[in-house]
N, C-alpha and C positions, 0 to 999 in steps of 0.2 A: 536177467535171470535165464539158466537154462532150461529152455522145454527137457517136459517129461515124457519119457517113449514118445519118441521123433515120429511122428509118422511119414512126412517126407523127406523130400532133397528136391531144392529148387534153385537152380544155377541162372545167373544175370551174367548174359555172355553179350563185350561189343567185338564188332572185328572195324578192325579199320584196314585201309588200303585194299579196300575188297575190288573184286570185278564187276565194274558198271556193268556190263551186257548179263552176267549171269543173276548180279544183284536183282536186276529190274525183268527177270525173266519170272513170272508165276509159278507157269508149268515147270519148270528148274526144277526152282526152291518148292513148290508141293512135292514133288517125283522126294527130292532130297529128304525131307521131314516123315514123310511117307517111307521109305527106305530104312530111315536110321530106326525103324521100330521092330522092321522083320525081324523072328526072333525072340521076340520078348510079348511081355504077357500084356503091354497094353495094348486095347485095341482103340481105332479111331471110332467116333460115336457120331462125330460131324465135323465139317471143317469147312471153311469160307475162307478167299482169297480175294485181296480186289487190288488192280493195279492201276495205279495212278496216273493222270495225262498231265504233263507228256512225262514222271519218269516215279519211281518208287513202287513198292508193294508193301501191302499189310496183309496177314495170315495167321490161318488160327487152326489148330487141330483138338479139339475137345476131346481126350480118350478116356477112356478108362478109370483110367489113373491120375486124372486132372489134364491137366495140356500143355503147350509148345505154340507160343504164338514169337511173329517173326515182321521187325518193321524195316522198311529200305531207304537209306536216299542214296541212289545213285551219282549223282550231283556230287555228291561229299564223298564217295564211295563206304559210306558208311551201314552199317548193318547191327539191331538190336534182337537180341534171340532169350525168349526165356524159355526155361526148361523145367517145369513144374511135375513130380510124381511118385507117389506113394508106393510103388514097387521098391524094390533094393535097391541099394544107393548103388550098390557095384551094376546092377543093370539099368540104372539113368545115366553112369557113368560111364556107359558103353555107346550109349543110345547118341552123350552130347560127343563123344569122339568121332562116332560115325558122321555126323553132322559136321564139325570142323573140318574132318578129313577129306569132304567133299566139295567144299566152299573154298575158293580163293578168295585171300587177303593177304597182306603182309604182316601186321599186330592184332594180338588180339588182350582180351582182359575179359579175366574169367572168374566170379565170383560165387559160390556156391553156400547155403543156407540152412539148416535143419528145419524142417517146421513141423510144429507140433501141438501139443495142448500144455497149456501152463496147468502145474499144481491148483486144486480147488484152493479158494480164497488167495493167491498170489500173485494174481495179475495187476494190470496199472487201472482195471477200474473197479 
């Protein structure tokens, strides 16, 4: 069924063939996540990063407008990014370019979501 008045847009983004040293850099990918919002109406509320020994990060920025969390295995050169927020979908769509455009990989897959509230009484419970 399709939600009724969407209130988000939430994008399930992998990259593959990314760069080991910048995947497994914290400060980087905070600086990058932090960056792709200048601009826009969400602000960060809180955000925690922790890098893993000896290689990966996990990262979370809680704003506003919901959040942007970010997992790494360097090892695999791989990278998982979701993009969760309630502002315009044209400016989450701005938000997850900035983010791509700053991040080396080779492929990437990028999936995106409406979400919202089902009609009363038409949901699955």
């Amino acid at each position: 069924m399709k939600n009724s008045k969407a209130k988000g847009i939430h994008y399930l983004i992998d990259l593959y063939g990314c760069d080991e040293g910048q995947i497994n850099n914290s400060e980087e990918l905070k600086d990058i996540l932090r960056l792709s919002l200048k601009d826009t109406e969400a602000v960060v509320l809180r955000e925690y990063f922790y890098r893993f020994s000896p290689k990966g990060v996990t990262g979370f920025l809680l704003l506003s407008a919901s959040h942007i969390s970010i997992h790494t295995w360097p090892e695999k050169s791989h990278l998982t990014l979701d993009v969760f927020t309630c502002i315009s979908k044209d400016e989450t769509k701005k938000i997850v370019e900035k983010i791509l455009k700053s991040l080396k990989y080779k492929k990437k897959n990028v999936t995106s979501y409406e979400r919202g509230f089902l009609l009363e009484g038409k949901g699955d419970f």
